[in-house]
C-alpha positions, 0 to 999 in steps of 0.5 A: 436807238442805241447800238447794243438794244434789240429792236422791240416791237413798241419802238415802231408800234409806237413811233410816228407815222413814218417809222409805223410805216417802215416797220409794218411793212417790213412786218407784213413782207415776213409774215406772208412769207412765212406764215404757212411754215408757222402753221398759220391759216390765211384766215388768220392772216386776211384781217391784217392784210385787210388793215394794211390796205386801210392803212396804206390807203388812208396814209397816202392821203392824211400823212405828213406828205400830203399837208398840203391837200389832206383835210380833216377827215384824211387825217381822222381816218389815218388815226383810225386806220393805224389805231385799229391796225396796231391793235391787231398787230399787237394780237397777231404777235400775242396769239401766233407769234410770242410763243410760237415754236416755228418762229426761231429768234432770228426771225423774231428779230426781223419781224422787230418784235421782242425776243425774250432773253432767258439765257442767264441760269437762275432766270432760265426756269419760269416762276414756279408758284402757283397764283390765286385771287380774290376778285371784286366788282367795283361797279362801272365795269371796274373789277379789283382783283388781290393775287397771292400764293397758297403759302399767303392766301389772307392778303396781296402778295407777289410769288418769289421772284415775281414784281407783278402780274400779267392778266391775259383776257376776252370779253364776250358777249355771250348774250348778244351770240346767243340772240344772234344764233337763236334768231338766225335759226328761227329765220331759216328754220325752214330754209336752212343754208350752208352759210346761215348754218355757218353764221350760227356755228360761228356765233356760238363757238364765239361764246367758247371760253378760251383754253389758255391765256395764248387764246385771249385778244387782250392783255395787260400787266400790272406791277405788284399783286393788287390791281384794278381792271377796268373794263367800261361800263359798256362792256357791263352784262358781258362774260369776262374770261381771263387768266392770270400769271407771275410776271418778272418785268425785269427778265422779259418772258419769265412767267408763271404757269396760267392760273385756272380759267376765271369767269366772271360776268361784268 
């Protein structure tokens, strides 16, 4: 890393299982120190400790160090532990931690996550047009979508000042939770329990749309205003809830104001 570049969070998100290593442990030592200051719940914080534990376990016994002894399946099971660590680091930095008032810039930077540089005057301000779409299923869970402004609403075309746009989104599936709920209801219909109780409220506050984009677990950015979401033929049946926004790549977190909520069935 040169000298004068900001430490950014794909530098060890990304490096190799040593720098993935160092980095998430100097991660994890910030946020339980800080995560009540921020305002965060230690619900919110277990499941990455919970993955931290896989993988601080699955790395001593399929990393680098232990060629000589690991086997196929310690190796296979570090994979899948960093791989379902990451993603949640990735969540917890997009939901608590990117635009968090409580988290100050100096403690973005120990925390090796990017600091948005918004200082220059004409960058201060977010792009102000408003965004709206045109969307088509394209089948196999692949959805097109055409962004454009009010001023240009028949084709694709990018708000000024903006190169692309970033889609924040979840897939829920609402049918499965109501199932899930309706089933435990009828089970203890006549023996209700606190915990079933809360196993149904849990099921069905899951089908809730998010409010804004900071409430969606994925996200993706795409370089000019057409673009194909692909979304797996899994995923078909299941409601995708999304917004989008202007993004400017070249000035990192200089964006538009969400567009309204989107709902579409896969």
């Amino acid at each position: 890393m040169s000298k004068n570049k900001k430490p950014q969070q794909e530098e060890w998100l990304k490096g190799t299982d040593a720098q993935f290593d160092s980095g998430q442990k100097g991660f994890m030592n910030l946020v339980n120190a800080n995560y009540v200051a921020w305002g965060i719940t230690p619900g919110d914080v277990s499941n990455l400790q919970t993955l931290q534990a896989n993988w601080n376990t699955a790395y001593t016994a399929g990393g680098s160090g232990q060629k000589a002894t690991r086997n196929e399946g310690d190796t296979k099971t570090k994979q899948d532990a960093r791989r379902d660590y990451v993603k949640a680091i990735r969540q917890f930095i997009a939901q608590w931690l990117k635009k968090n008032k409580s988290v100050t810039d100096a403690q973005r930077k120990l925390l090796r996550i990017t600091v948005p540089d918004l200082t220059k005057t004409k960058h201060k301000d977010g792009i102000k047009a408003d965004i709206f779409y045109r969307e088509k299923n394209m089948g196999g869970g692949k959805h097109e979508f055409t962004c454009n402004t009010f001023k240009d609403p028949t084709k694709a075309s990018t708000a000024e000042g903006a190169d692309g746009v970033i889609i924040s989104y979840s897939i829920v599936d609402k049918r499965g939770l109501q199932a899930r709920a309706d089933t435990l209801a009828e089970e203890t219909q006549e023996n209700p329990t606190a915990k079933t109780n809360k196993q149904i409220t849990d099921a069905l506050t899951q089908m809730n749309p998010p409010a804004g984009p900071d409430e969606c677990d994925k996200q993706k950015t795409f370089s000019g205003a057409k673009f194909i979401l692909d979304l797996k033929s899994a995923n078909i049946g299941k409601t995708l809830y999304a917004f989008l926004q202007w993004n400017d790549s070249k000035n990192p977190g200089r964006v538009s104001a969400p567009g309204s909520l989107i709902t579409i069935v896969i």
